[in-house]
C-alpha positions in Angstrom: 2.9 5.2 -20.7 5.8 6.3 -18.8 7.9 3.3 -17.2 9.1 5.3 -14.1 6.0 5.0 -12.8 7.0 1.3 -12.3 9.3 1.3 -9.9 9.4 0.5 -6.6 9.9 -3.0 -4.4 8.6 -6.0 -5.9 9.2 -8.8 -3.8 8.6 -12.8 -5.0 9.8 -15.3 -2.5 8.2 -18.3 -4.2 4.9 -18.1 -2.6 4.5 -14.6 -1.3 4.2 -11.4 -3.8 4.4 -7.9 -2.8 4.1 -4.8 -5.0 5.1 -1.7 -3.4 4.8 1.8 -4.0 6.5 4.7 -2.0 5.2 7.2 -3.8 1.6 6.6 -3.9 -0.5 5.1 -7.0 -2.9 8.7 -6.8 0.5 10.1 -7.8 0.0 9.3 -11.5 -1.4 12.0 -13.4 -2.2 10.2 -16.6 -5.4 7.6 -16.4 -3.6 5.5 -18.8 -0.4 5.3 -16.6 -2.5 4.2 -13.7 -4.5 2.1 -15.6 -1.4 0.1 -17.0 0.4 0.3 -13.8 -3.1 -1.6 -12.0 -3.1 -4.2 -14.8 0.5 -4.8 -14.3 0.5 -5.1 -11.4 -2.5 -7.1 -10.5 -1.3 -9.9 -13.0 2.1 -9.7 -11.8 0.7 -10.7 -8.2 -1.8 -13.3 -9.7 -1.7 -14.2 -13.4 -4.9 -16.6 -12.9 -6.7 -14.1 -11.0 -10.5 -15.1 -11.4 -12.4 -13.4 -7.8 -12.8 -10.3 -6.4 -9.6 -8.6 -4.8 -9.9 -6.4 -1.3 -9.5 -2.6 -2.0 -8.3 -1.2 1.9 -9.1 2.4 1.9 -6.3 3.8 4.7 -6.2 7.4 4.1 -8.4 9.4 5.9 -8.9 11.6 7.5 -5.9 13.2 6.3 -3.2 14.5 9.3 -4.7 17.9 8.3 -8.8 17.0 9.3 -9.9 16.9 5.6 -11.1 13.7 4.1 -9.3 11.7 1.3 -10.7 10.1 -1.8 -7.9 8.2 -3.4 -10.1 5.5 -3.4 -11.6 6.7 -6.8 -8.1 6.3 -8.1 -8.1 2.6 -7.3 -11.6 2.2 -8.1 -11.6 3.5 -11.8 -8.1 1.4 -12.7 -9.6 -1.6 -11.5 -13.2 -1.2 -13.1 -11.3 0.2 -16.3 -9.4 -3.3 -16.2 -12.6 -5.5 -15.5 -11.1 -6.4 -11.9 -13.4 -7.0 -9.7 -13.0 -6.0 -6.1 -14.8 -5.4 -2.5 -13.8 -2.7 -0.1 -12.8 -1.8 3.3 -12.6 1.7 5.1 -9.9 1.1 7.7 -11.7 4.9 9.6 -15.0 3.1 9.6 -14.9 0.3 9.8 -11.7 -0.5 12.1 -8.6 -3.1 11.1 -8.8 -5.8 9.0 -9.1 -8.9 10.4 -7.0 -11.6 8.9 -9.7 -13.9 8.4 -11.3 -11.0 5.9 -8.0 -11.0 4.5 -7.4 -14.1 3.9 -10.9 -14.7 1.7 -9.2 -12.3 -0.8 -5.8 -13.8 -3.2 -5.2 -10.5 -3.7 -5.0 -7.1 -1.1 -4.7 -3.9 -2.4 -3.9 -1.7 0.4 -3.3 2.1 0.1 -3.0 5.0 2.8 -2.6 8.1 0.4 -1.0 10.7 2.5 -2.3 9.5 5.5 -0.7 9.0 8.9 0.2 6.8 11.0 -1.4 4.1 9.4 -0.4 0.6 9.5 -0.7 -0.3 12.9 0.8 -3.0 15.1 -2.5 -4.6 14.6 -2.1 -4.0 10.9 1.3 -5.1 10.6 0.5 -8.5 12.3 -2.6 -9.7 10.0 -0.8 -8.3 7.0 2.6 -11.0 8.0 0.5 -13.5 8.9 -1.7 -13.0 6.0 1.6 -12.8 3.5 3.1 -16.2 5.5 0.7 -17.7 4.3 1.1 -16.8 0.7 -0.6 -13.8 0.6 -0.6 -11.2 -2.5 -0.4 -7.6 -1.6 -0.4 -4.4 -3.7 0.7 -1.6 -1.2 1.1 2.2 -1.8 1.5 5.2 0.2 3.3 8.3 0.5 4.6 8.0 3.2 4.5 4.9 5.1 8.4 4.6 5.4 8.8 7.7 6.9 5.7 6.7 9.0 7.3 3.3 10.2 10.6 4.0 10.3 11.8 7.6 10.8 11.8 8.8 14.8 14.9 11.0 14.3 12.8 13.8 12.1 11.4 16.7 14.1 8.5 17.1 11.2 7.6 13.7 12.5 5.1 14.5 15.0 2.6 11.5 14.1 5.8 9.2 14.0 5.0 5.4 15.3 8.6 4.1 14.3 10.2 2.2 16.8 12.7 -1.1 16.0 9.3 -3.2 15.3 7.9 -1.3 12.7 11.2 -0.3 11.2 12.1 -3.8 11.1 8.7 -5.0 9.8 9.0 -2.2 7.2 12.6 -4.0 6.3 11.5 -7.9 6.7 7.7 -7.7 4.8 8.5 -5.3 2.2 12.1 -6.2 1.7 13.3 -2.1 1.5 15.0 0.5 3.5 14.1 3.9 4.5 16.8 6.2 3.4 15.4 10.2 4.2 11.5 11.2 3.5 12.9 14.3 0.7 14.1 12.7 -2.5 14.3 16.5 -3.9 17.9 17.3 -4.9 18.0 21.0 -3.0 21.3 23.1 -3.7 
């Protein structure tokens, strides 16, 4: 499998572990890549891992009005590395409340191509749930642009303000640079 799939922020203070992915994990193309990537991954965050981990589905409806299914992305890694997991449909069935995060020592959040996603709301159970030594895999393509880019005039779903941005900085320990990384001459 290809190793640049591997990159991104990985963040260990000790009791907190976040894996994080700008580009989106339904940006793999090869099974095995995501496959090894999920397994990876998952035992990075929790080496012991012996219950279920929380899938959050976050990406739809798309900006456009059609409905994602990166969830079978996540779905097939996980049941292809015998990691069991429950779900939740952030469109359906509303934020997740920390409580529901909490039961789980392992969240595997994604939001596809979706946007705005992570809310204020959001944001909040997600710190409180990694203060208290939460695990969280987290992948989207475009949640820095989401949280932290107000200047862009193709930002028309933009939420950014200095709270997200800095949330964006403080929880997932990265920066926002520009939402292109194409090299255009």
């Amino acid at each position: 499998p290809n190793n640049m799939y591997y990159v991104g922020t990985r963040v260990d203070n000790g009791t907190t572990r976040i894996a994080y992915i700008a580009f989106g994990f339904e940006g793999i193309n090869e099974l095995a890549d995501r496959d090894l990537l999920m397994n990876k991954t998952i035992w990075w965050l929790n080496p012991s891992l012996s219950s279920n981990v929380l899938l959050v589905d976050d990406d739809s409806p798309d900006p456009w009005g059609g409905i994602a299914t990166y969830e079978t992305y996540y779905n097939q890694s996980m049941d292809n590395n015998g990691i069991g997991h429950d779900y939740w449909k952030v469109y359906t069935q509303g934020s997740v409340p920390l409580a529901t995060l909490q039961a789980y020592p392992v969240v595997i959040w994604f939001t596809g191509y979706s946007f705005p996603t992570l809310d204020s709301n959001d944001r909040i159970n997600i710190s409180a749930y990694l203060d208290a030594g939460g695990k969280l895999f987290l992948s989207g393509q475009d949640i820095g642009w989401d949280l932290c880019d107000n200047t862009s005039s193709t930002n028309q779903y933009a939420q950014s303000s200095g709270t997200s941005k800095t949330w964006y900085e403080t929880y997932l320990h990265t920066r926002y640079v520009i939402d292109d990384t194409c090299i255009h001459s």
